[in-house]
N, C-alpha and C positions, 0 to 999 in steps of 0.2 A: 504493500500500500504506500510506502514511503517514497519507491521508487516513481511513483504516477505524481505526487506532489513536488513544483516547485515554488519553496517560497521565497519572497523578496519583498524587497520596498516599492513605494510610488516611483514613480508614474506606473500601471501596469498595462498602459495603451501606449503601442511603440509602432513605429514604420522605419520601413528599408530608405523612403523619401529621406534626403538630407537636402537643405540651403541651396547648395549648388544645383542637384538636380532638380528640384522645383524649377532657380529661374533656368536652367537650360532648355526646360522645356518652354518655359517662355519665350526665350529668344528664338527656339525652333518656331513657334507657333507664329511668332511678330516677322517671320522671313518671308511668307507669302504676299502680305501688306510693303514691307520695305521694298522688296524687289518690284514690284510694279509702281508703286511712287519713283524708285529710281529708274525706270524706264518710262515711266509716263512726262517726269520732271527732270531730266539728264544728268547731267554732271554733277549740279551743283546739290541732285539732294543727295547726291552720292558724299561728296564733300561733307554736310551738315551733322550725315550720319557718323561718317568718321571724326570727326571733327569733337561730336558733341560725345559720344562713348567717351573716348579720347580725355577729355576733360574732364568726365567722369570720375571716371577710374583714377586718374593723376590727381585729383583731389583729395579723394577716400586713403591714396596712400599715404600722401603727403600730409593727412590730417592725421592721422596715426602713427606716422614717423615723427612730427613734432609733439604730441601730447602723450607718445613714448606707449600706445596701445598695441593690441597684437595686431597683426594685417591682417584683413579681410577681405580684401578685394578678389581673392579667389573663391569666395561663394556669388560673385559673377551679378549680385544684384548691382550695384556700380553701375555695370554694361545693361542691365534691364532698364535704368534709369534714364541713362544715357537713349538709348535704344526709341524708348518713350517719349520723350525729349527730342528728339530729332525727328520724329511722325507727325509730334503736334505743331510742327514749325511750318512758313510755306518754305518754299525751294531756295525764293531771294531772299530769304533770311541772310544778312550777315553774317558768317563764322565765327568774329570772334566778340558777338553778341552771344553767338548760342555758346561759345565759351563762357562768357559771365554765367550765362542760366546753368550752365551743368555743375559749376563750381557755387553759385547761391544753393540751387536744388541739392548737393550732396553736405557738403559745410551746414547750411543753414538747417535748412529742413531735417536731415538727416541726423550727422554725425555728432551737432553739437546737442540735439537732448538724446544722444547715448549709441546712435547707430541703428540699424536693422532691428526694425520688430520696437522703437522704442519711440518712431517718429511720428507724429497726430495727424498726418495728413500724408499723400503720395506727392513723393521726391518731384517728380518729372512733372506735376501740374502745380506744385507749390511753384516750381521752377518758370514753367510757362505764364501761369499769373502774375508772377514778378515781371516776366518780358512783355507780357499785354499791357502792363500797368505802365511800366517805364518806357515802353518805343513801341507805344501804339500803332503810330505810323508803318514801320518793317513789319508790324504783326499781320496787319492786317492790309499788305501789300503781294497781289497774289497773281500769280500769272499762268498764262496755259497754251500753248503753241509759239512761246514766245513774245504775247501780249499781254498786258496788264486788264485784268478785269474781275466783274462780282463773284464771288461763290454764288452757287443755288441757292442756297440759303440767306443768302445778301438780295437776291434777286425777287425771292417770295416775299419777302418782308417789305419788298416796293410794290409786293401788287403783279412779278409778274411771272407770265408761263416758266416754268423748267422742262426739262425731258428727263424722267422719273429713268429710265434703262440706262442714260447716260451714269447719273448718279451711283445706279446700283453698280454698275459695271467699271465706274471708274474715271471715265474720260469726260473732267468737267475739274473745274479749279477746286483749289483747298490745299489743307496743309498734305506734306508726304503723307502722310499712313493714313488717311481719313478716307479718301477718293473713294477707293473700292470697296463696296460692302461685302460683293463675293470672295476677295483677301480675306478680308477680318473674319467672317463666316468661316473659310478655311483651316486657318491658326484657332478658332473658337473650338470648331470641334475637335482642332486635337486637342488642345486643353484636358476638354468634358473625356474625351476616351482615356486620355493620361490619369486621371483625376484630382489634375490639380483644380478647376473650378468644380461648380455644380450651376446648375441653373436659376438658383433662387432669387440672387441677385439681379442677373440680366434681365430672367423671363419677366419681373415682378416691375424692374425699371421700365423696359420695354414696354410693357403693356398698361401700367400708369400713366406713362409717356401719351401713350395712344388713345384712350381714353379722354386725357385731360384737352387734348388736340381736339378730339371731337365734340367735347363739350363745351370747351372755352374760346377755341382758336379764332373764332369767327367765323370759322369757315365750315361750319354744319359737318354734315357726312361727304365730305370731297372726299372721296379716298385717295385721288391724284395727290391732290395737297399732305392726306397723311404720310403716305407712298414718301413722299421727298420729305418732309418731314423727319423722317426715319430714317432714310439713306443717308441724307444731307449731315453734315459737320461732322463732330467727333463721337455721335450718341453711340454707332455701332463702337468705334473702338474705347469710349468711356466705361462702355456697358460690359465689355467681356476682359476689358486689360488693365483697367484701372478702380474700376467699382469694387473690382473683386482682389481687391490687393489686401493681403492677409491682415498685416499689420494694420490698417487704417479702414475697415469692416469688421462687423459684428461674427462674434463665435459661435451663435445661434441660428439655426433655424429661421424661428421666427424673430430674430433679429433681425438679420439678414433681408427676411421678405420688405418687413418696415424700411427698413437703408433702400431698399430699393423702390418702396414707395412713396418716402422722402425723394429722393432722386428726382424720381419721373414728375412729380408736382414743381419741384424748384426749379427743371430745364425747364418744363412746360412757361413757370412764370417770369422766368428771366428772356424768353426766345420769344413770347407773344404780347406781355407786358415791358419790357424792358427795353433800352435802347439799342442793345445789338443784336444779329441774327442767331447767335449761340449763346452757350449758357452751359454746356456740361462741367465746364473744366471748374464753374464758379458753384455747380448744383454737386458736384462731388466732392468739394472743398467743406462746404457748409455742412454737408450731411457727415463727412469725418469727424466733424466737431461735435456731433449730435451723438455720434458712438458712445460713448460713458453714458447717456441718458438710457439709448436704445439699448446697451446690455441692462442697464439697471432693472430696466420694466420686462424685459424678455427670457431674462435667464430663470430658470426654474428653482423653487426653493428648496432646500436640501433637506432629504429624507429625514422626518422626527422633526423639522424646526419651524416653527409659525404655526403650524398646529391648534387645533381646539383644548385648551388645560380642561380637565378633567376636575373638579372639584375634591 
């Protein structure tokens, strides 16, 4: 009988998953998206991508070389950062702009309250919101065949037609990783077959999203309009690469669903109410700060405590 028992301490829920292999498979799954941004936007998002990794990583070491920590840069999150970072950019982005942002995003966000798994918010959109905020202008400077012009998303929100297949398929302006929703779609389901996500997060955002479009947007049951809606900006890759980032999402369940129902309400009211044509980077920011609230009310009470007292 002794020989069937093994006993030991906590934790007694273990996986073969390590740091490393999680974001690998992130950065597998973000290859289908980057490669068709750098084909679709040539050289330069090729550039931005290297460029912004790059900075990354030389940050996270350099920030642990001087405050004399152990290195981490080979659990590869750095390069997911970076990675992310250079998706949410357009093509004419500056380089060594997206320098600053990869070195704010890892230093700021990051490294300085503790590192990995310790920061309130994801690295790569703390990063880009600092770049929205400070050179508006490069931000939201966007080109496509070699011309400057609207996103779809910039376009609906004057009021005019899109081509909804265009969107899905890619070939229409935005940042590198956003274009294609058939990309993101791609790296999403490896994810879900990996099982580093699950769908709680996206389905629940997604379809909040969708909802709130039809009821608020002005625009009745267009499905056209939801169609682009959906395609358009960052929601697809907000929803399956950034929503669902470990550290800055709920550890629940029905945690999880709520962050995702947060989400889809704030893009809704910053994209339809607000002054610009998008809103995820700013609806997944808000909603990371809302995490400590969301576990507080979601998490289940532990067996024997809170209970009926017995007289």
């Amino acid at each position: 009988m002794n020989e069937l028992l093994n006993v030991s301490s906590s934790p007694h829920v273990r996986s073969k998953d390590t740091t490393q292999k999680i974001m690998l498979y992130v950065i597998i799954a973000l290859l289908p998206a980057t490669c068709f941004g750098i084909y679709n936007f040539g050289i330069s998002a090729l550039v931005l991508v290297l460029v912004t990794i790059a900075s990354c990583v030389a940050s996270e070491y350099i920030f642990n070389l001087i405050t004399k920590r152990k290195q981490t840069i080979n659990d590869l999150s750095a390069v997911v950062t970076g990675l992310l970072l250079a998706l949410n950019l357009p093509s004419s982005f500056p380089w060594y702009l997206a320098v600053l942002g990869g070195v704010f995003g890892i230093i700021i966000v990051k490294m300085v309250f503790g590192g990995l798994g310790q920061n309130f918010m994801n690295p790569a959109l703390g990063a880009r919101c600092f770049l929205l905020i400070s050179f508006a202008g490069y931000m939201t400077n966007f080109t496509y065949d070699g011309k400057s012009t609207a996103t779809p998303l910039a376009l609906l929100k004057a009021g005019e037609q899109v081509n909804s297949m265009d969107m899905f398929l890619g070939t229409c302006a935005g940042t590198i990783g956003e274009t294609s929703v058939i990309a993101i779609l791609i790296g999403a389901i490896f994810l879900i077959l990996m099982g580093v996500i699950d769908l709680s997060i996206p389905a629940s955002y997604i379809l909040t999203f969708a909802a709130f479009t039809l009821l608020f947007s002005g625009h009745m049951f267009d499905i056209n309009f939801l169609v682009a809606e959906l395609c358009g900006g960052g929601l697809m890759l907000g929803a399956f690469f950034m929503a669902t980032d470990y550290a800055t999402s709920p550890i629940t369940t029905k945690g999880r669903i709520i962050f995702g129902i947060c989400l889809g309400i704030l893009t809704g009211l910053f994209r339809f109410y607000g002054a610009s044509a998008e809103g995820v980077s700013y609806a997944i920011i808000f909603s990371n700060l809302l995490v400590p609230l969301i576990e507080k009310i979601s998490v289940p009470t532990a067996f024997g405590k809170g209970g009926k007292k017995h007289e």
